[in-house]
Biotite code that builds the C-alpha atoms (Angstrom):
import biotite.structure as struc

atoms = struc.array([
    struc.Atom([10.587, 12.027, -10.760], chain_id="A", res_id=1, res_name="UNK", atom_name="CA", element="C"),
    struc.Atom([8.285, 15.173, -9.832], chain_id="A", res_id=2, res_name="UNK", atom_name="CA", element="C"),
    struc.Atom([5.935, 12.788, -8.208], chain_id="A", res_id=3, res_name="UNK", atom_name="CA", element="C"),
    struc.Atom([5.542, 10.047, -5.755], chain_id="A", res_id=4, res_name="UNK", atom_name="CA", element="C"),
    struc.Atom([4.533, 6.586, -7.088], chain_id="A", res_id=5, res_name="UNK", atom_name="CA", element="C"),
    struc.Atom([2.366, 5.182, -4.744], chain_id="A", res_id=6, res_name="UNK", atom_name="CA", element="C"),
    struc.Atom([1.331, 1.716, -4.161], chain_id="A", res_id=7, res_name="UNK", atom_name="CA", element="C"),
    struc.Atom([-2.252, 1.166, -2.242], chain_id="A", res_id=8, res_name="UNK", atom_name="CA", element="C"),
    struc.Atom([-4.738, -2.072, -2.283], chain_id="A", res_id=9, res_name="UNK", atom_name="CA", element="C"),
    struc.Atom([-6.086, -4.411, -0.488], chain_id="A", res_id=10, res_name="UNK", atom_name="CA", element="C"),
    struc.Atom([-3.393, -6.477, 2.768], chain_id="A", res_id=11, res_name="UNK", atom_name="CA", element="C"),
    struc.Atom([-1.590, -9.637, 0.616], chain_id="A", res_id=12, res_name="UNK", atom_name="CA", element="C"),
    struc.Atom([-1.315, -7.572, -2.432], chain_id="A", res_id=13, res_name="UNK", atom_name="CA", element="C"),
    struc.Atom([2.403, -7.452, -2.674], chain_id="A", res_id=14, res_name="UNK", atom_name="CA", element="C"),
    struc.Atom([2.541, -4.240, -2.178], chain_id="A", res_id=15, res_name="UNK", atom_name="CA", element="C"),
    struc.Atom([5.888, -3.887, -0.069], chain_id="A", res_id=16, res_name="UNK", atom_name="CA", element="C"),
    struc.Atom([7.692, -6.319, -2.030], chain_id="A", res_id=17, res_name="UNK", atom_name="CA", element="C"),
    struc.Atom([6.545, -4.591, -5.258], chain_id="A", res_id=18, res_name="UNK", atom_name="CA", element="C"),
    struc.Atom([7.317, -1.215, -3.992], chain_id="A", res_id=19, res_name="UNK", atom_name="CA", element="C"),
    struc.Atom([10.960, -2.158, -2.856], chain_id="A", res_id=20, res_name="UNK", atom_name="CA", element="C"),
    struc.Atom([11.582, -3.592, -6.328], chain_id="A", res_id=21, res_name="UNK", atom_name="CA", element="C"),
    struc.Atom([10.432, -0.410, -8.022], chain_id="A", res_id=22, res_name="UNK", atom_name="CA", element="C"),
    struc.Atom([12.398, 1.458, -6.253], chain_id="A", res_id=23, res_name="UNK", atom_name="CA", element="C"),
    struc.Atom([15.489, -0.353, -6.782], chain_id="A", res_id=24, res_name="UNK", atom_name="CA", element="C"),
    struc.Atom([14.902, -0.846, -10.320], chain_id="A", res_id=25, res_name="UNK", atom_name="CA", element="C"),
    struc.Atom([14.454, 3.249, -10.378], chain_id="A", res_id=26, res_name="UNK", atom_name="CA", element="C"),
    struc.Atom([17.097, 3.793, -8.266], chain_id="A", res_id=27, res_name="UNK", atom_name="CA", element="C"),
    struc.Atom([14.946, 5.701, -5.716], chain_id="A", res_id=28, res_name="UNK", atom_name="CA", element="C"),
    struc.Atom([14.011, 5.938, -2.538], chain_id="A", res_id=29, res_name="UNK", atom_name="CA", element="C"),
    struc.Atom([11.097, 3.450, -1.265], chain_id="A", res_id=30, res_name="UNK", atom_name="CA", element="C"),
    struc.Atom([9.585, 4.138, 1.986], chain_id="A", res_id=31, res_name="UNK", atom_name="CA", element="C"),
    struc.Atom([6.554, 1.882, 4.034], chain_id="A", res_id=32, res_name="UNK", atom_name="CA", element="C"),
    struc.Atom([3.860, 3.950, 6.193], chain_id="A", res_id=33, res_name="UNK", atom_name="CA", element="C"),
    struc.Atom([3.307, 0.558, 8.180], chain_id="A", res_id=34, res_name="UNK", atom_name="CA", element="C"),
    struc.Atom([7.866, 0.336, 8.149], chain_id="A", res_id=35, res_name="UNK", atom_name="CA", element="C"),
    struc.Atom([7.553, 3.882, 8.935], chain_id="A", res_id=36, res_name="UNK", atom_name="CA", element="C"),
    struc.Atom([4.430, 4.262, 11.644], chain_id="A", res_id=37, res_name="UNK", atom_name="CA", element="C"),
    struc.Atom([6.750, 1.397, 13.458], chain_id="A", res_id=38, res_name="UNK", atom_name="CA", element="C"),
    struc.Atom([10.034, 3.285, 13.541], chain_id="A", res_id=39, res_name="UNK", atom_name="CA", element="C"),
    struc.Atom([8.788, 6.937, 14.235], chain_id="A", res_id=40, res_name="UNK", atom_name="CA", element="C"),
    struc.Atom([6.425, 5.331, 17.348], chain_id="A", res_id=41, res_name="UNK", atom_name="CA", element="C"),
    struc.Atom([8.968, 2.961, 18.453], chain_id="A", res_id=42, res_name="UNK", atom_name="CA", element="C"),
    struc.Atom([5.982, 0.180, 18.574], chain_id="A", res_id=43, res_name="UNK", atom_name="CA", element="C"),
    struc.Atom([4.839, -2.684, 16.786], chain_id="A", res_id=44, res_name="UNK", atom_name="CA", element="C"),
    struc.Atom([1.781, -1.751, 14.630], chain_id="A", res_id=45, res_name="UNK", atom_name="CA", element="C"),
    struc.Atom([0.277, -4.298, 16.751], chain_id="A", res_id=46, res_name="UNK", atom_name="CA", element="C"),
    struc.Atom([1.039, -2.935, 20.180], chain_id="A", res_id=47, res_name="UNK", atom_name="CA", element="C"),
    struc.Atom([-0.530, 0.044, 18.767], chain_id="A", res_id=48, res_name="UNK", atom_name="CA", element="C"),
    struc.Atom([-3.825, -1.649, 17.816], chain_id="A", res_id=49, res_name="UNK", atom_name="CA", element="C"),
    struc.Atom([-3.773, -3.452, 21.393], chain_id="A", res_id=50, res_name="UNK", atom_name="CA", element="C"),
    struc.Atom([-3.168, 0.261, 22.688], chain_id="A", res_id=51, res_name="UNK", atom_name="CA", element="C"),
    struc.Atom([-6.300, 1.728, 21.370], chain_id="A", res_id=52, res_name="UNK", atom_name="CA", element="C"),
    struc.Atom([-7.578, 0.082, 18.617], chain_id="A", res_id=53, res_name="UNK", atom_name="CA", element="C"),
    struc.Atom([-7.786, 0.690, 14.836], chain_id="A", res_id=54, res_name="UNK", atom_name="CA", element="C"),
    struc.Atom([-8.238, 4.220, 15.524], chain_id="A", res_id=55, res_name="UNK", atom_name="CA", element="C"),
    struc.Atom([-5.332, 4.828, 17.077], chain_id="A", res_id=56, res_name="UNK", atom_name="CA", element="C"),
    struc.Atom([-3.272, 3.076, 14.446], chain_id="A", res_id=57, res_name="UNK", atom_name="CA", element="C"),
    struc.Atom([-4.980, 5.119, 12.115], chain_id="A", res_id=58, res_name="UNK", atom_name="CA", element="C"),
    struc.Atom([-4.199, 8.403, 13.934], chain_id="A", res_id=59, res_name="UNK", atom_name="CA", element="C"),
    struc.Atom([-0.350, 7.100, 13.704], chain_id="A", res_id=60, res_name="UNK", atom_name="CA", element="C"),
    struc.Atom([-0.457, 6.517, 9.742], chain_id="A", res_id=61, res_name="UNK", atom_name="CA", element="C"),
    struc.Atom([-2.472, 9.505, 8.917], chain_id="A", res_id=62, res_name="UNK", atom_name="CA", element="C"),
    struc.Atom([0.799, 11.318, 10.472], chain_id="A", res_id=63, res_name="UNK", atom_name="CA", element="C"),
    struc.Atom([3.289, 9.469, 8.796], chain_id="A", res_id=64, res_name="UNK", atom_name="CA", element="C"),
    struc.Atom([1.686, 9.553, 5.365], chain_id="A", res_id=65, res_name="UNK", atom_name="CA", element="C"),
    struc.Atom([2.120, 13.515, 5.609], chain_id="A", res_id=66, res_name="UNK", atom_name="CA", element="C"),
    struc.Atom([5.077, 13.101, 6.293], chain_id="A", res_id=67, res_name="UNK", atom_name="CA", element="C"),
    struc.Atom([6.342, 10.656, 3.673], chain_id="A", res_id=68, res_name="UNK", atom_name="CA", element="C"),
    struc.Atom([4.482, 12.747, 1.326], chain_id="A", res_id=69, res_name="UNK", atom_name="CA", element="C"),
    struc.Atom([6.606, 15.835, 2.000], chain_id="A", res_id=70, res_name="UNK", atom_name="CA", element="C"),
    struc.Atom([10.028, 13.989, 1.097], chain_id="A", res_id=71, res_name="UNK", atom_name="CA", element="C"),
    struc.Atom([11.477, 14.396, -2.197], chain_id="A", res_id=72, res_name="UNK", atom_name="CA", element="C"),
    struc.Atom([9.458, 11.958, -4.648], chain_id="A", res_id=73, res_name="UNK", atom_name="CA", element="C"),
    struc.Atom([10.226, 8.047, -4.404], chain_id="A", res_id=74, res_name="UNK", atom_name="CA", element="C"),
    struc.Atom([7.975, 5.302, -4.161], chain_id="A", res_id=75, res_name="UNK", atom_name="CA", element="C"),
    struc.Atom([5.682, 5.008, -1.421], chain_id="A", res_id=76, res_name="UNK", atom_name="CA", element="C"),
    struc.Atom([4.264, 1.763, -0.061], chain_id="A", res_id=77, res_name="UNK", atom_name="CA", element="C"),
    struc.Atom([0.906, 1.787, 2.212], chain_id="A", res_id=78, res_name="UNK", atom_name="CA", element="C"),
    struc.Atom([-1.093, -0.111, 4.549], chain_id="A", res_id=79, res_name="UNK", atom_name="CA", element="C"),
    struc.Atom([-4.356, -1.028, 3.056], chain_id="A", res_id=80, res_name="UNK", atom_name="CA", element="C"),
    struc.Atom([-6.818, 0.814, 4.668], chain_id="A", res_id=81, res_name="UNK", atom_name="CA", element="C"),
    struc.Atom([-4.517, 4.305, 4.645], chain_id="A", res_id=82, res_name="UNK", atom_name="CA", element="C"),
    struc.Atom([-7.748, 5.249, 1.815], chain_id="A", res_id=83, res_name="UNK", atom_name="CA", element="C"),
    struc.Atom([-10.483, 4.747, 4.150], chain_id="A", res_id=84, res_name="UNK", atom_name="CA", element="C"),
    struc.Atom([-9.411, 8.295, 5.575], chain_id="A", res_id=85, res_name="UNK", atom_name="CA", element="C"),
    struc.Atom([-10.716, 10.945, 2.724], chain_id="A", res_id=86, res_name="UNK", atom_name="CA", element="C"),
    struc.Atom([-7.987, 13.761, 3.496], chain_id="A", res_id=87, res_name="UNK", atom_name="CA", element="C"),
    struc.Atom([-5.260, 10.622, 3.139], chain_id="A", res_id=88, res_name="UNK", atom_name="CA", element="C"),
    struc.Atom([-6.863, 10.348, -0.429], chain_id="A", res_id=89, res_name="UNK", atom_name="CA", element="C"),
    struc.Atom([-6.839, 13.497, -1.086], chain_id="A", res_id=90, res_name="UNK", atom_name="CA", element="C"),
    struc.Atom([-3.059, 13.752, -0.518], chain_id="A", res_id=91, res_name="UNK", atom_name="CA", element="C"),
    struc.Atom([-1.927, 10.659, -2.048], chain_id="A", res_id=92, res_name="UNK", atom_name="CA", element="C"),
    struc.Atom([-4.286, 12.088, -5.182], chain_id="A", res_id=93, res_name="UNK", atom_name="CA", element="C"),
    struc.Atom([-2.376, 15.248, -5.144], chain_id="A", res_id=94, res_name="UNK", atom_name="CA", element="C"),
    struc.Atom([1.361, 14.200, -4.447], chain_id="A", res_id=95, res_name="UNK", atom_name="CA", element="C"),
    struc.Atom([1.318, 10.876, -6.588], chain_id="A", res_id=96, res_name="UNK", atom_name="CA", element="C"),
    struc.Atom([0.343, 8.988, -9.370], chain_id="A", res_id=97, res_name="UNK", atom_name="CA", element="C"),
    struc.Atom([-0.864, 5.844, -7.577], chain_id="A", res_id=98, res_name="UNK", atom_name="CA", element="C"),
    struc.Atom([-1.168, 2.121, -8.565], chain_id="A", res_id=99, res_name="UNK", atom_name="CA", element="C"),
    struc.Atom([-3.440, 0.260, -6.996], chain_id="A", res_id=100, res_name="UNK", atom_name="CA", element="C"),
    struc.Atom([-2.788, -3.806, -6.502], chain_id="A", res_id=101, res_name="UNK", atom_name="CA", element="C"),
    struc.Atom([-5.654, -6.537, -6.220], chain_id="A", res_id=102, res_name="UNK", atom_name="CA", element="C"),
    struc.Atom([-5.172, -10.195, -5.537], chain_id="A", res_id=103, res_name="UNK", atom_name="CA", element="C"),
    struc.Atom([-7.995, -12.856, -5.720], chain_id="A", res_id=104, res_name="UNK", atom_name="CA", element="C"),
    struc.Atom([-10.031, -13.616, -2.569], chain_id="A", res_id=105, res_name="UNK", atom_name="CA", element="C"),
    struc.Atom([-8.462, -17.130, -3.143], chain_id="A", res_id=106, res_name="UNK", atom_name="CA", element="C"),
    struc.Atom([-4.681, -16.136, -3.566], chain_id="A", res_id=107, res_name="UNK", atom_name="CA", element="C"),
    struc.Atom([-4.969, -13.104, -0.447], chain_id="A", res_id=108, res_name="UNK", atom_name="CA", element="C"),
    struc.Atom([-6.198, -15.967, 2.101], chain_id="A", res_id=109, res_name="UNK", atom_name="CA", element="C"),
    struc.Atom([-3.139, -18.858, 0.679], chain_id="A", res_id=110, res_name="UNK", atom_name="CA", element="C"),
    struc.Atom([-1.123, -15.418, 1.289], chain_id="A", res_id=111, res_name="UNK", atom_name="CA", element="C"),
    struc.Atom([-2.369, -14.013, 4.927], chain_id="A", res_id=112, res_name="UNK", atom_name="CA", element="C"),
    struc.Atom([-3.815, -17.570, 6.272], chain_id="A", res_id=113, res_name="UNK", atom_name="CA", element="C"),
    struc.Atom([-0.417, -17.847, 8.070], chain_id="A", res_id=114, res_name="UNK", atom_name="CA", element="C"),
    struc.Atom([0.594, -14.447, 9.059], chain_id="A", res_id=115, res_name="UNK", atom_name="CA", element="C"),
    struc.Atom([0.202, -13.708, 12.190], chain_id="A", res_id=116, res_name="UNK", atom_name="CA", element="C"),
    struc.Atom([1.830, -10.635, 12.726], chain_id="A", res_id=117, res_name="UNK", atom_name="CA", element="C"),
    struc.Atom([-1.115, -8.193, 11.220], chain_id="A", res_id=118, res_name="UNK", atom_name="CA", element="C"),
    struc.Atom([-3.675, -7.459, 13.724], chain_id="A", res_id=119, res_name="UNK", atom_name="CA", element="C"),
    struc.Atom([-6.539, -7.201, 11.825], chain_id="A", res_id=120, res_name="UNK", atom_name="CA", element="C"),
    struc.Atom([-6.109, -10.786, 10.983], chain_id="A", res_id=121, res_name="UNK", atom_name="CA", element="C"),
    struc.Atom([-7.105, -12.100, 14.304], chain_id="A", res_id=122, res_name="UNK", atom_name="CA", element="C"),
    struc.Atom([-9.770, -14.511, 13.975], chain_id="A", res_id=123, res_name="UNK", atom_name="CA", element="C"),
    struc.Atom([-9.034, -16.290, 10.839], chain_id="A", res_id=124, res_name="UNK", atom_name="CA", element="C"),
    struc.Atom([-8.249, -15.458, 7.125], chain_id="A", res_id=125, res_name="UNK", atom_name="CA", element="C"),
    struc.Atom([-10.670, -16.861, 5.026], chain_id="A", res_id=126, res_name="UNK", atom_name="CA", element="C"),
    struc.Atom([-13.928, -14.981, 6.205], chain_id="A", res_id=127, res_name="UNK", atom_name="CA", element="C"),
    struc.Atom([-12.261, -11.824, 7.150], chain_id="A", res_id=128, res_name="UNK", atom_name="CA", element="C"),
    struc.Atom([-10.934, -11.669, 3.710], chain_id="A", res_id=129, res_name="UNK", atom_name="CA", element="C"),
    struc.Atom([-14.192, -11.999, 2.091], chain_id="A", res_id=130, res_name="UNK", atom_name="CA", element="C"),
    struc.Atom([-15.835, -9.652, 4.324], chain_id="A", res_id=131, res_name="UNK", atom_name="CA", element="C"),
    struc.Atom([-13.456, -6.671, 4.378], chain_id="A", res_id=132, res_name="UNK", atom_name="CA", element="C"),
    struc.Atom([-12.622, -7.130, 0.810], chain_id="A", res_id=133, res_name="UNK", atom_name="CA", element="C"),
    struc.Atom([-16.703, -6.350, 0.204], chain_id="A", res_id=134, res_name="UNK", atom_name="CA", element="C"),
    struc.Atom([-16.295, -3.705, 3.214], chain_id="A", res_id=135, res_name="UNK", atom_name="CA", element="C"),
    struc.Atom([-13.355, -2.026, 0.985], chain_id="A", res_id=136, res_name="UNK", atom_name="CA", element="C"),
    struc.Atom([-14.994, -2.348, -2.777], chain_id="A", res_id=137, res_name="UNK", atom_name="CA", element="C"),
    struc.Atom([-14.710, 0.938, -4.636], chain_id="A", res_id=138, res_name="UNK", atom_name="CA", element="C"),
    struc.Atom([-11.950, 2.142, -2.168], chain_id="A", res_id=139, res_name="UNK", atom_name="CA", element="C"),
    struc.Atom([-9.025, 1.918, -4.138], chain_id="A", res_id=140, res_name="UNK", atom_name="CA", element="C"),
    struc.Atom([-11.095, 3.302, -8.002], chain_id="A", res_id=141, res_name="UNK", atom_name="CA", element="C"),
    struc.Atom([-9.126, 6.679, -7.584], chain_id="A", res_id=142, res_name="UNK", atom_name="CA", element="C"),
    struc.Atom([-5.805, 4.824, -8.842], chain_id="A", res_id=143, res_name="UNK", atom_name="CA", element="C"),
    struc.Atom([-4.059, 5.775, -11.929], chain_id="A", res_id=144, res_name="UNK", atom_name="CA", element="C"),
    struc.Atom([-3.152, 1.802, -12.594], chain_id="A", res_id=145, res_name="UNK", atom_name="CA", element="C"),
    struc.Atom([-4.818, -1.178, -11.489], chain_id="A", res_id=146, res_name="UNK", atom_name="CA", element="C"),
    struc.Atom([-3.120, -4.656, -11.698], chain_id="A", res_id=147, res_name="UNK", atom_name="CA", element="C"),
    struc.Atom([-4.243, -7.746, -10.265], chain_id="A", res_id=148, res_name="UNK", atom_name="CA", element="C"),
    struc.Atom([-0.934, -9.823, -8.582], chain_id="A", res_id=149, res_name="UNK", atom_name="CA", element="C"),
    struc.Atom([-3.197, -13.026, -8.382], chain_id="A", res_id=150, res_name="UNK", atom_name="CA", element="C"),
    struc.Atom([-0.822, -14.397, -11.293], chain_id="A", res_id=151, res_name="UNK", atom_name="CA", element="C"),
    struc.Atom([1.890, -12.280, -11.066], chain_id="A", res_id=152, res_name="UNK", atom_name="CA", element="C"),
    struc.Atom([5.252, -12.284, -10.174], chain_id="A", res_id=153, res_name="UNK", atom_name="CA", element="C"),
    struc.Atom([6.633, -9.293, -8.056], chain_id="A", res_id=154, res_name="UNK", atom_name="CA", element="C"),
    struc.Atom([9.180, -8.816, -10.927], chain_id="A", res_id=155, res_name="UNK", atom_name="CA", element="C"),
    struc.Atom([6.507, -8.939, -13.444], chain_id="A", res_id=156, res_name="UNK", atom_name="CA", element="C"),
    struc.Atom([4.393, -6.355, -11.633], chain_id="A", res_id=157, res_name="UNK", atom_name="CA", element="C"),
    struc.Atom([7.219, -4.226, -11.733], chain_id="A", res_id=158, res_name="UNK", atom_name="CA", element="C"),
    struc.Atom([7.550, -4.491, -15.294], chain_id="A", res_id=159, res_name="UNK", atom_name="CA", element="C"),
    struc.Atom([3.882, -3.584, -15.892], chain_id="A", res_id=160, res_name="UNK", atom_name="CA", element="C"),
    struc.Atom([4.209, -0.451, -13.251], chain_id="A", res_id=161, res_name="UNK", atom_name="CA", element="C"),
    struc.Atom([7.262, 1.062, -14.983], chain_id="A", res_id=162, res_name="UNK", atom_name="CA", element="C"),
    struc.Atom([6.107, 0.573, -18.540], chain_id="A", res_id=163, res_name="UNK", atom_name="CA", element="C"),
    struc.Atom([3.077, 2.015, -17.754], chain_id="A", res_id=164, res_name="UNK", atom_name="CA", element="C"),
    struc.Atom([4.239, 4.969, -16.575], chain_id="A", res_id=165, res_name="UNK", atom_name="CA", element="C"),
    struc.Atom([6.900, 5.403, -19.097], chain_id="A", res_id=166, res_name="UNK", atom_name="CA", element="C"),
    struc.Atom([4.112, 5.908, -21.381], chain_id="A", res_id=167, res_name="UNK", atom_name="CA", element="C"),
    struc.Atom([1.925, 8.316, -19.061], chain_id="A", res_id=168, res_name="UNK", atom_name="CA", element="C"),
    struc.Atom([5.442, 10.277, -18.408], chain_id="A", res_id=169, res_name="UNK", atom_name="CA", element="C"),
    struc.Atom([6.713, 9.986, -21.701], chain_id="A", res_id=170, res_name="UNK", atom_name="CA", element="C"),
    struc.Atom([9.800, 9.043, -19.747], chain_id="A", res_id=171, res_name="UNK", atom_name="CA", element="C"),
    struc.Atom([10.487, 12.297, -18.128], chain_id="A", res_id=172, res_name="UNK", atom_name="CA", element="C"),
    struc.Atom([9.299, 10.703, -14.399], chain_id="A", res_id=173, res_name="UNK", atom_name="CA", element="C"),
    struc.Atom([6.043, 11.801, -14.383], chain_id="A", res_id=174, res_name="UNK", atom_name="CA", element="C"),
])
C-alpha cells in the first residue's frame, strides 16, 4: 500500500469494526484516533470531554491524527467529527484514499440508544442523532467511497471496500 485507507462518517457507522476487518483481511496494520487519543493521553475520551469540553478532545485527536498519518500506510479508523477540523481534511485528503460510512437515522439510534460510553451522547439518542446528523451534512462529500452500513454486514462492507479499491489501484495498493 502507498497510502492510508481511511475510514470517516458519521458515530454508529461501523467504522472500527469495519476498519479492524480490513485490516486483517489485508494483513495490515489498523489503528483508531479515538483507541489512540486514549492510549497516548492515558484518559478516557470522556474524562477528556469532562476536562474541557469538545475542544479539548479535539485538540487531542487533531494530534494523534498527525501522527497516525506519518506511520507507514495501514488502515486508519476515525472519530466522526475528526472532518469538522479543515487542516484534518486536508491531511486525511493528502495521505489517504478515504471511505466514508453512513447508516440510517433509524439504524444509528437502534445502534448508539444504549451506549453510554460516548460523551456526546449524553442526553438521549434519538434527537441528537437527527440533529447532528443535519449539523454534519456535506461533511464527509470529500470521500473517495461512500457506502451506507444501514443493511450491511461488517464483512460485507469489507468486501465492497476492497473490491473497490482493487479496481481504483488496479491491485497494486493504491
Amino acid at each position: 500500500m502507498d497510502k492510508h485507507i481511511i475510514v470517516i462518517g458519521f458515530m454508529g457507522t461501523g467504522k472500527s469494526t469495519v476498519g479492524e476487518i480490513l485490516a486483517e483481511k489485508l494483513a495490515c496494520s489498523w489503528l483508531d484516533t479515538d483507541t489512540e487519543v486514549e492510549r497516548i493521553s492515558e484518559k478516557k475520551i470522556s474524562h477528556l470531554f469532562d476536562e474541557g469540553g469538545e475542544a479539548h478532545f479535539r485538540l487531542w485527536e487533531k494530534k494523534v491524527l498527525k501522527q497516525v498519518l506519518e506511520q507507514a500506510p495501514g488502515v486508519i479508523t476515525t472519530g466522526g467529527g475528526i472532518v469538522l477540523d479543515p487542516e484534518n481534511v486536508s491531511w486525511i485528503r493528502s495521505h489517504g484514499w478515504v471511505v466514508a460510512l453512513d447508516a440510517s437515522e433509524e439504524e444509528l439510534v437502534r445502534r448508539l440508544a444504549t451506549d453510554q460510553s460516548r460523551p456526546l451522547l449524553r442526553g438521549g439518542a434519538q434527537q441528537w442523532v437527527r440533529d447532528l446528523k443535519r449539523e454534519r451534512q456535506g461533511v464527509y462529500d470529500f470521500a473517495d467511497l461512500f457506502l451506507d452500513t444501514t443493511e450491511s454486514s461488517p464483512e460485507e462492507i469489507v468486501v465492497k471496500i476492497i473490491q473497490r479499491w482493487k479496481e481504483i489501484a488496479g491491485g497494486s495498493g493504491i
